[in-house]
LOLO-926158 format. One record per residue (C-alpha): residue in three letters; x, y, z negated. Coordinates in steps of 0.1 Angstrom, whole numbers. Layout:
residues N
+-----+-------+-------+-------+
:  aa :  east : north :    up :
+-----+-------+-------+-------+
: ALA :     X :     Y :     Z :
...
+-----+-------+-------+-------+
end
This chain:
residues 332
+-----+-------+-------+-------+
:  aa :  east : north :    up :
+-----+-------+-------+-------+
: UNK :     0 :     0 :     0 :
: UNK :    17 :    37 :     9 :
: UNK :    -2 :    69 :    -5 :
: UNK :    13 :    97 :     7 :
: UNK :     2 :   134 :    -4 :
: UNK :     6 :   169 :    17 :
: UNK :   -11 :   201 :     8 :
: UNK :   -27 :   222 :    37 :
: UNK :   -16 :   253 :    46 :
: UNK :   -28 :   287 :    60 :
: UNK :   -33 :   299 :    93 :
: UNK :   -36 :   330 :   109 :
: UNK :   -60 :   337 :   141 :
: UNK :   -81 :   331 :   157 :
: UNK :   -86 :   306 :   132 :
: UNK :  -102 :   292 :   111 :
: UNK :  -135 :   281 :   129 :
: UNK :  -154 :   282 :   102 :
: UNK :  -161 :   309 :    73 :
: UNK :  -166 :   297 :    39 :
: UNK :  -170 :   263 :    55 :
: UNK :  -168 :   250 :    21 :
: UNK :  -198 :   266 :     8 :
: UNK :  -211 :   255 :    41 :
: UNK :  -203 :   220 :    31 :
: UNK :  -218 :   220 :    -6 :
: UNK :  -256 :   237 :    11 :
: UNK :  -257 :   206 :    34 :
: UNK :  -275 :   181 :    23 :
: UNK :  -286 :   189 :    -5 :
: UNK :  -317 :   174 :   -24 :
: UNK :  -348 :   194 :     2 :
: UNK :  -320 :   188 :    30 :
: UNK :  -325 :   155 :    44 :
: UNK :  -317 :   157 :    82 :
: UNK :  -284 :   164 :   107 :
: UNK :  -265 :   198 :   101 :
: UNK :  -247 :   201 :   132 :
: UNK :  -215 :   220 :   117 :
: UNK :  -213 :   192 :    95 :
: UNK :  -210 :   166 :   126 :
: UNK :  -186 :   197 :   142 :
: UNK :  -162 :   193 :   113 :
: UNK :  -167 :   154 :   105 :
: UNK :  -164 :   143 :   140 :
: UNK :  -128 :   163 :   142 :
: UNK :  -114 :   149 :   116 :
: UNK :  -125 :   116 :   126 :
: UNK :  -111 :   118 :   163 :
: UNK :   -80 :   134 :   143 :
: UNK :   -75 :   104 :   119 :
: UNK :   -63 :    88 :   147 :
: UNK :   -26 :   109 :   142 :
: UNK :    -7 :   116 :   108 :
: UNK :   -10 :   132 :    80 :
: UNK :     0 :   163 :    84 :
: UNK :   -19 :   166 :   117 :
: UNK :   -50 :   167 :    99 :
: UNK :   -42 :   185 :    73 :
: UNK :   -32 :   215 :    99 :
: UNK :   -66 :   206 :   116 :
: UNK :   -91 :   211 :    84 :
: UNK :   -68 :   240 :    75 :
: UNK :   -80 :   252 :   110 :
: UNK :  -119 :   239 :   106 :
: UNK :  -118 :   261 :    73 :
: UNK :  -104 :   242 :    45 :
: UNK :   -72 :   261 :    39 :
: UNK :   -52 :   253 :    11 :
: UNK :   -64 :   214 :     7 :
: UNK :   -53 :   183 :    -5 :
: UNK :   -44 :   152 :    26 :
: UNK :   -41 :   119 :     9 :
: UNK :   -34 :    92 :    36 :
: UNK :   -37 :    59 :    24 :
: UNK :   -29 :    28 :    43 :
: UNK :   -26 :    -6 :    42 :
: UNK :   -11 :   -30 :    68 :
: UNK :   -14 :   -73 :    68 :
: UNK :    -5 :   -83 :    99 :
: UNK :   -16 :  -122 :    99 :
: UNK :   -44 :  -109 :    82 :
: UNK :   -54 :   -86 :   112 :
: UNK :   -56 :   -53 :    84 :
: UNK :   -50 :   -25 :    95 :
: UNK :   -64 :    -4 :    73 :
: UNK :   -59 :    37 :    71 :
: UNK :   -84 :    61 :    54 :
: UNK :   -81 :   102 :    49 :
: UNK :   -92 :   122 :    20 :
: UNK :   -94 :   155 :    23 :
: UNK :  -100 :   178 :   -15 :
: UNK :  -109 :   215 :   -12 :
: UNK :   -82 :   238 :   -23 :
: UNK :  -107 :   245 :   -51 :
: UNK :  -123 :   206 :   -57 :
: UNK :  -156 :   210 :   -48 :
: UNK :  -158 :   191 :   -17 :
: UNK :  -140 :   165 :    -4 :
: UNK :  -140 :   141 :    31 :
: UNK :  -133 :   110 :    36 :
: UNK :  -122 :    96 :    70 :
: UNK :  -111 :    61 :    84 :
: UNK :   -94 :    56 :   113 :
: UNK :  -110 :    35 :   141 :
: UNK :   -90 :    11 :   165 :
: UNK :   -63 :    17 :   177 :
: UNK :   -61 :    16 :   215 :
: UNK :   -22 :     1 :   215 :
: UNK :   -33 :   -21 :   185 :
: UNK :   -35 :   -58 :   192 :
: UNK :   -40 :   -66 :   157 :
: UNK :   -71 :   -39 :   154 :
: UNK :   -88 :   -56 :   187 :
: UNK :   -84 :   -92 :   169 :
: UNK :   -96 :   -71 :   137 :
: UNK :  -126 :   -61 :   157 :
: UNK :  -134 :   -99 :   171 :
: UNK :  -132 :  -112 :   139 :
: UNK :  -169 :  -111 :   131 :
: UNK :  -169 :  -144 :   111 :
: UNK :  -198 :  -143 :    87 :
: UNK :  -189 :  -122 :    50 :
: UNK :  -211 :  -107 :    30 :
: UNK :  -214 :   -79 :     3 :
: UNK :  -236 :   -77 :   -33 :
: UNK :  -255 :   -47 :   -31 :
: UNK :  -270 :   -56 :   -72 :
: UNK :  -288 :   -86 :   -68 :
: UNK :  -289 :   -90 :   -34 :
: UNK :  -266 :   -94 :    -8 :
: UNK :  -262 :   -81 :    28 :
: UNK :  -246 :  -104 :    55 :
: UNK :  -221 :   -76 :    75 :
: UNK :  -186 :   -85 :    98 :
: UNK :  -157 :   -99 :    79 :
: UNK :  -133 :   -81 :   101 :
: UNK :  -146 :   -43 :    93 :
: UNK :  -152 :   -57 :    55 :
: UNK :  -115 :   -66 :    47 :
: UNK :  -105 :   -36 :    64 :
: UNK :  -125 :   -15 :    40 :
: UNK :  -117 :   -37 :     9 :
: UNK :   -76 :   -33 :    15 :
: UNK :   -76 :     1 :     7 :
: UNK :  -112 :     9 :   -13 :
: UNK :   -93 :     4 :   -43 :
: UNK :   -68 :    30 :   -40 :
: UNK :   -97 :    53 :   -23 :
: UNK :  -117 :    52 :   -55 :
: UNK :   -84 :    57 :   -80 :
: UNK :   -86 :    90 :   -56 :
: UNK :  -121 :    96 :   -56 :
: UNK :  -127 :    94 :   -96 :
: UNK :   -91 :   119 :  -102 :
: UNK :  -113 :   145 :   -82 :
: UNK :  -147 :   136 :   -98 :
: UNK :  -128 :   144 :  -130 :
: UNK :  -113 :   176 :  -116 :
: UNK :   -82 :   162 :  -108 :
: UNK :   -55 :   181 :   -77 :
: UNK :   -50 :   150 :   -49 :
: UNK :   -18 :   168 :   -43 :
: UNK :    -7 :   164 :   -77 :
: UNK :   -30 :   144 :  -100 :
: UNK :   -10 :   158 :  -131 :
: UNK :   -27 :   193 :  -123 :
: UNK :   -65 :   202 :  -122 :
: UNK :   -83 :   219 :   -96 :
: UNK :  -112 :   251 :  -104 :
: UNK :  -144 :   224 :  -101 :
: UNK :  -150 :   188 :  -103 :
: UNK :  -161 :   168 :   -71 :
: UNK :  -194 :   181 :   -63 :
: UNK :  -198 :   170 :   -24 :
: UNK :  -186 :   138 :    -9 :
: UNK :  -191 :   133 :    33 :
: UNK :  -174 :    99 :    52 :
: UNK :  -168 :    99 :    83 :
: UNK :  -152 :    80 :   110 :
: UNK :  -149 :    75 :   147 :
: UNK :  -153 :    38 :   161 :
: UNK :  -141 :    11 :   137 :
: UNK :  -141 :    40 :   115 :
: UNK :  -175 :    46 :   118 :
: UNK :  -183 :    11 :   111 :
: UNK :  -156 :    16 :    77 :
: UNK :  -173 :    44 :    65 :
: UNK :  -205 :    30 :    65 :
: UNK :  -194 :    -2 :    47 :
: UNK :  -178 :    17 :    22 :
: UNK :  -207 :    35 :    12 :
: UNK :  -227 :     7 :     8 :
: UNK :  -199 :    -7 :   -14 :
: UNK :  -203 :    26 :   -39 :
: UNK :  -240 :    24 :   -39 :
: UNK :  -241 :   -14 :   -48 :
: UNK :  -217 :   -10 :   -77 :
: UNK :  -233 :     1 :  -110 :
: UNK :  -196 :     9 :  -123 :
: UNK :  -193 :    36 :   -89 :
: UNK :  -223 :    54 :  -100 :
: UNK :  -209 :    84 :  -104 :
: UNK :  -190 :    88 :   -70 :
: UNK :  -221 :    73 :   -53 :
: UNK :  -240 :   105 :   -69 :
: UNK :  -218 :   127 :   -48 :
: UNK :  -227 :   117 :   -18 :
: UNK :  -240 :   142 :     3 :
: UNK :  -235 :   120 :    36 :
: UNK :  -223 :    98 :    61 :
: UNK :  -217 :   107 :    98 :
: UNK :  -203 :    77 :   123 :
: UNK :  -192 :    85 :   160 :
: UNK :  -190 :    57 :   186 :
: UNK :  -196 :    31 :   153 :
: UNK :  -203 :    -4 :   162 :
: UNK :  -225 :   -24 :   145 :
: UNK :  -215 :   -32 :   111 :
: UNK :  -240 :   -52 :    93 :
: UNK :  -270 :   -76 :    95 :
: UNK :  -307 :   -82 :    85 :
: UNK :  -328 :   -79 :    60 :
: UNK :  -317 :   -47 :    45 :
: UNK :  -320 :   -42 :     8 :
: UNK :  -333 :   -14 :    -7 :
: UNK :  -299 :    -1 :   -18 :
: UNK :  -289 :    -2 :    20 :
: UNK :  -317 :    17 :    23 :
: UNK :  -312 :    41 :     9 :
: UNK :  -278 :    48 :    22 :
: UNK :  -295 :    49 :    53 :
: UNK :  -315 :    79 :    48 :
: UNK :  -276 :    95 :    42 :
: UNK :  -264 :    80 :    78 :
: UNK :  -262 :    98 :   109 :
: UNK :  -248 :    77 :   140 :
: UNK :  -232 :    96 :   168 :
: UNK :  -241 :    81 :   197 :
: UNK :  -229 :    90 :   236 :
: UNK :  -252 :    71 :   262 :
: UNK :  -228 :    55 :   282 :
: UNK :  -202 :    45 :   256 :
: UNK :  -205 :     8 :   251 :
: UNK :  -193 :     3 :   214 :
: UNK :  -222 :    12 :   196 :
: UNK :  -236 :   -19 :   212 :
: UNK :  -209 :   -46 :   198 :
: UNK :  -202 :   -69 :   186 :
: UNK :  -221 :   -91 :   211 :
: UNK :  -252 :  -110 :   195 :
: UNK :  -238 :  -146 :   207 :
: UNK :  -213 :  -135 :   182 :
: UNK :  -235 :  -133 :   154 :
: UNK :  -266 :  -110 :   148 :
: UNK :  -266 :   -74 :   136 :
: UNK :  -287 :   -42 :   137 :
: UNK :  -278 :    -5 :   131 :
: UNK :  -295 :    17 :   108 :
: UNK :  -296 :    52 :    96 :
: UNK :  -308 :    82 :   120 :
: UNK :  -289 :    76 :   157 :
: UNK :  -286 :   111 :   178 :
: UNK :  -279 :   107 :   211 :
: UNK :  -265 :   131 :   232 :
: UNK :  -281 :   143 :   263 :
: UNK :  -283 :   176 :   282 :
: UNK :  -263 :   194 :   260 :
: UNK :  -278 :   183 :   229 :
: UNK :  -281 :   163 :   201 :
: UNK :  -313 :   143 :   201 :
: UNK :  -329 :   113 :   175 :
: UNK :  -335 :    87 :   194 :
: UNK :  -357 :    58 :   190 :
: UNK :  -354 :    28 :   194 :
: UNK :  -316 :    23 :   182 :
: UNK :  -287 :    12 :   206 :
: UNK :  -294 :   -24 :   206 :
: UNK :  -268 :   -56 :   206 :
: UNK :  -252 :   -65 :   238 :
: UNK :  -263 :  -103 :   241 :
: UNK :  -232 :  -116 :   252 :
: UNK :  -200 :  -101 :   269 :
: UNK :  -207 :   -99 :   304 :
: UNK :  -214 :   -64 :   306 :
: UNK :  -184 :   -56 :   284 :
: UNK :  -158 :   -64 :   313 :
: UNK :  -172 :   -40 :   335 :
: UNK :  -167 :   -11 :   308 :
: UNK :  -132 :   -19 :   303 :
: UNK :  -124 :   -23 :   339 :
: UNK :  -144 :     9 :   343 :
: UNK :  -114 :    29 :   321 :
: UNK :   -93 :    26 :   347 :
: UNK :  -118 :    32 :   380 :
: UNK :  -120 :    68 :   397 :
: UNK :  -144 :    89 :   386 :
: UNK :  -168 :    80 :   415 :
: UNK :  -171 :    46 :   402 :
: UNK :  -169 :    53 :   364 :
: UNK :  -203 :    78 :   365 :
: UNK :  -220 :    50 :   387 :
: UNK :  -217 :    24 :   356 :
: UNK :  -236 :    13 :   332 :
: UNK :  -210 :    17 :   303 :
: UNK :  -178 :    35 :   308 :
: UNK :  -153 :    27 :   279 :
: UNK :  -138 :    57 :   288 :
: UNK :  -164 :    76 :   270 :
: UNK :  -159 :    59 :   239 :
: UNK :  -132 :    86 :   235 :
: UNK :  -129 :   108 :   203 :
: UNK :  -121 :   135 :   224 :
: UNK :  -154 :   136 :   240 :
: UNK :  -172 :   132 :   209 :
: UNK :  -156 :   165 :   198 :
: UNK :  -164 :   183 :   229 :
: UNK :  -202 :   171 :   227 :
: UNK :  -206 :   183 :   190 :
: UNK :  -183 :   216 :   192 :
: UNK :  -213 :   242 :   191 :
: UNK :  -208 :   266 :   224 :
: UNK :  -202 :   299 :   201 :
: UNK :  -171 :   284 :   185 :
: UNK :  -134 :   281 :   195 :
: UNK :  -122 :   245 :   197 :
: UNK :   -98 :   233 :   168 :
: UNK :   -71 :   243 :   197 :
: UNK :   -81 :   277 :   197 :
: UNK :   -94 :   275 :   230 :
: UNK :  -129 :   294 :   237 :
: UNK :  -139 :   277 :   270 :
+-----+-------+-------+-------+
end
């Protein structure tokens, strides 16, 4: 297991995107807020598609978002033969009141991710007395590092710096968001059932304002329990049409269902949808989406699926709202 710690910076213009994007943070959600705030998917979809890099890359891009002067804790755990490859990102307000949690999704060069992904084998969680059937690969990728993620978690619900755990920050956690893009979707989401079906994580489930997945592939199976349920009501899945992850692992593999509010995007816009994606049955449309990464244009917008849009880069660029700079400091 590595921890390591880096404090965020300042930065001059034109950033940061957002003003007071912590108070903006600790409105959301809150107990007559139940549905999407879109500068919450804006800032939770960046650092998602920026978990992908290092540590101090998203600390400079949340100092950019708004979150000047935070705490990055990077924690990561790697088993090869065990197909874990496991990284997650918390982010702590410079002054304690909010913090983010990110996972990192697959990585495209990563052998050992893509057998991670295949390995949907057939675990299963307690959520109190019941139990919730969800894929063994995603689960003992959350489960290396949820240990260390809560030791992180319950310094800042007690008012602890990440940076320095020794010092205290101005406020306690008040507001928790996880995110992730991908397998990191598919993380988050297993990790906040995890707090909510563990009476001793009470008090970090409590702070959970929300839970926002980008290109997340399905994660668990049927019936839900209550507890699940309720988790759901917290979940927002990011969805783009043509990107065929949402829709795996196939159901020859094993059966599962999303759940939570899916938004779709189309036209410009972020839409619920109903129905949810649902399960490729088996894999022969999957070929074509991974053969379609590397057609021309032409034949890419003339598929079905494209992997291509599975991107976090397009995620970004579909939940940037138009009047905003980009986390480059681009304005087109």
């Amino acid at each position: 297991m590595r921890v390591e710690r880096l404090m965020a910076g300042t930065c001059g213009r034109p950033f940061p995107v957002y003003d007071d994007l912590v108070g903006r943070l600790l409105a959301a959600h809150g107990p007559e807020d139940a549905g999407r705030d879109g500068l919450v998917a804006h800032v939770l979809g960046t650092c998602a598609g920026y978990a992908y890099a290092d540590v101090e890359t998203v600390a400079m891009m949340m100092t950019r978002l708004g979150l000047e002067g935070s705490a990055c804790v990077r924690i990561t755990q790697t088993v090869d033969a065990m197909f874990i490859f496991s990284t997650a990102y918390l982010v702590q307000s410079g002054c304690g009141r909010a913090a983010i949690l990110c996972y990192r999704g697959t990585e495209p060069a990563n052998l050992g991710n893509w057998l991670a992904d295949a390995d949907v084998g057939s675990d299963s969680i307690r959520l109190g007395s019941d139990a919730l059937v969800v894929h063994a690969g995603f689960n003992r990728n959350v489960q290396a590092t949820r240990s260390a993620v809560i030791d992180e978690l319950s310094l800042a619900l007690e008012g602890r710096s990440l940076l320095d755990p020794r010092k205290s920050v101005e406020h306690p956690l008040e507001a928790l968001y996880v995110t992730g893009h991908s397998l990191g979707g598919a993380m988050a989401v297993l990790f906040a059932l995890s707090l909510a079906g563990t009476v001793g994580h009470r008090k970090i489930a409590g702070k959970l304002r929300a839970v926002y997945t980008f290109g997340q592939p399905l994660a668990s199976g049927e019936p839900l329990p209550e507890v699940a349920r309720e988790v759901g009501r917290k979940l927002f899945r990011h969805v783009i049409p043509r990107d065929p992850v949402p829709g795996l692992p196939p159901a020859a593999w094993g059966h599962f269902a999303h759940f939570g509010t899916e938004y779709r995007y189309a036209e410009g816009e972020w839409r619920c949808a109903e129905p949810p994606v649902s399960q490729f049955a088996n894999l022969r449309e999957v070929p074509g989406a991974l053969l379609g990464f590397f057609s021309s244009a032409k034949r890419r917008a003339s598929s079905r699926y494209a992997l291509a849009e599975h991107g976090p880069h397009h995620y970004i660029a579909a939940l940037r709202p138009r009047d905003k700079i980009t986390e480059l400091g681009d304005r087109c």
